[in-house]
C-alpha positions as CSV (number, residue, x, y, z in Angstrom):
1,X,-13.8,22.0,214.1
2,X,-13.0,19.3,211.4
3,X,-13.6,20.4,207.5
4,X,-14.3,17.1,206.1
5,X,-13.6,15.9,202.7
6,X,-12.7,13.0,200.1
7,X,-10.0,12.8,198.2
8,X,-10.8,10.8,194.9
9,X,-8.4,9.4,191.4
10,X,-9.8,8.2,188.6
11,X,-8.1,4.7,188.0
12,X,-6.8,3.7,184.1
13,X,-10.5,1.9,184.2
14,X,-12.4,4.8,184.3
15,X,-13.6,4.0,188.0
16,X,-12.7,5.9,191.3
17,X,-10.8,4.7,194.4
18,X,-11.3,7.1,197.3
19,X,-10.7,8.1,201.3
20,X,-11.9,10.2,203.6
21,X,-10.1,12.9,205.2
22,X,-11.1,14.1,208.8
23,X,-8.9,17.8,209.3
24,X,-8.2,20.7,207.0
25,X,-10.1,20.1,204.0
26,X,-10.9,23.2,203.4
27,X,-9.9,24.5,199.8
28,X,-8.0,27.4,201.1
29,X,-6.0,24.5,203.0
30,X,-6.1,20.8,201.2
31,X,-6.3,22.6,197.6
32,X,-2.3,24.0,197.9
33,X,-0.8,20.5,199.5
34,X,-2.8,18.8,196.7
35,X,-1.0,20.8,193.8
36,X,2.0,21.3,195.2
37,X,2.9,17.5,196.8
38,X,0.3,15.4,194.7
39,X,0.7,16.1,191.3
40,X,1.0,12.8,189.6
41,X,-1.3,10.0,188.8
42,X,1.4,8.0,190.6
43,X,1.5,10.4,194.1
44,X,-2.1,10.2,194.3
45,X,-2.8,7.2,193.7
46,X,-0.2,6.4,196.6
47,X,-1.8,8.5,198.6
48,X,-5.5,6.8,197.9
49,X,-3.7,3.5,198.9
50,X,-2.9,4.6,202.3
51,X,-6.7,4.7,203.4
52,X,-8.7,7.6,205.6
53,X,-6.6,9.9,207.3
54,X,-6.8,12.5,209.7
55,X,-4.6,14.9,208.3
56,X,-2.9,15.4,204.9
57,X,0.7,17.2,204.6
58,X,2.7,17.6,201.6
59,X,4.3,13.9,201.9
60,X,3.0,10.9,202.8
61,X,5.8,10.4,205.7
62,X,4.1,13.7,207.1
63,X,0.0,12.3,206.7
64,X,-1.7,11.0,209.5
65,X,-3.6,8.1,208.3
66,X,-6.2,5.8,210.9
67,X,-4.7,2.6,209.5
68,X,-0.8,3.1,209.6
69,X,-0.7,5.8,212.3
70,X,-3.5,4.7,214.4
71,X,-3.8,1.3,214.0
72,X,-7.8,1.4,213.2
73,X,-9.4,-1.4,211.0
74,X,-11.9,-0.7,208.0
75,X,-9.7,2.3,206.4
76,X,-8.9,1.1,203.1
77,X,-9.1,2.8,200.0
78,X,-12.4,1.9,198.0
79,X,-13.3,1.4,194.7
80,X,-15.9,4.2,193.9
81,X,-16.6,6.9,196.7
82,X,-17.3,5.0,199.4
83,X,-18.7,8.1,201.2
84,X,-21.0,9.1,197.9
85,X,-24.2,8.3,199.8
86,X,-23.1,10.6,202.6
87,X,-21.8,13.8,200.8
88,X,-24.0,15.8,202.5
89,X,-21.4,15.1,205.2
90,X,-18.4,15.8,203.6
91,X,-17.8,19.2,202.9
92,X,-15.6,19.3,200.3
93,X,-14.4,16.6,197.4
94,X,-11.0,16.5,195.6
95,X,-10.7,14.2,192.1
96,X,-7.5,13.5,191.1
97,X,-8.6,13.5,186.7
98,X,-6.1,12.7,185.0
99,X,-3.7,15.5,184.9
100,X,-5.5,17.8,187.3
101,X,-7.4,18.6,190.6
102,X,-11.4,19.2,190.3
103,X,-12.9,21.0,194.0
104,X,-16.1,20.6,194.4
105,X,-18.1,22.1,197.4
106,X,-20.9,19.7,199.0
107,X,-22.4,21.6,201.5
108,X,-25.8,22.2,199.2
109,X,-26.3,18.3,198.8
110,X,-25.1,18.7,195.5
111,X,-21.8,19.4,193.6
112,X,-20.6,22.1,192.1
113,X,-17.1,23.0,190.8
114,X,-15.2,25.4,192.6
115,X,-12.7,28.3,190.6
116,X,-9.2,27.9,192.0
């Protein structure tokens, strides 16, 4: 069963580009890769320029994104969170601030920060 999430950075304009994430979004999961392999403004926003992905590892080389990996149209990163109007959906929603990861849980329809 997929845990779905975003993955969000806040850009030097004080907007947000964004992608979805399909696998293993589960903070237990996504939160320790995110710390550990994306820990820059610079690695993120890498990351955020792939597009959606499946899975996310520890390096970009190891990610499974629908654009590079399978070739699928429509899976750029987006200015804003393209999937805002769908949270309900996602379960889970990692933002890149600055100098720090923010988890917030979806599942109630609204968000809430999460203690890591």
């Amino acid at each position: 069963m997929a845990t779905r999430s975003i993955i969000a950075v806040k850009t030097s304009d004080n907007t947000y580009s964004s992608i979805y994430t399909h696998w293993d979004g589960n903070p237990d999961t996504r939160y320790p890769i995110l710390v550990e392999g994306y820990n820059t403004q610079e690695k993120v926003e890498e990351l955020i320029s792939m597009g959606d992905a499946s899975v996310i590892n520890e390096t970009i080389e190891e990610c499974k994104f629908y654009g590079r990996d399978n070739k699928e149209d429509d899976t750029d990163a987006t200015t804003g969170i393209k999937y805002l109007k769908d949270i309900e959906c996602q379960e889970f929603l990692y933002v890149w601030d600055t100098n720090e990861w923010k988890v917030y849980n979806t599942r109630s329809g609204y968000l809430r920060k999460l203690k890591m």
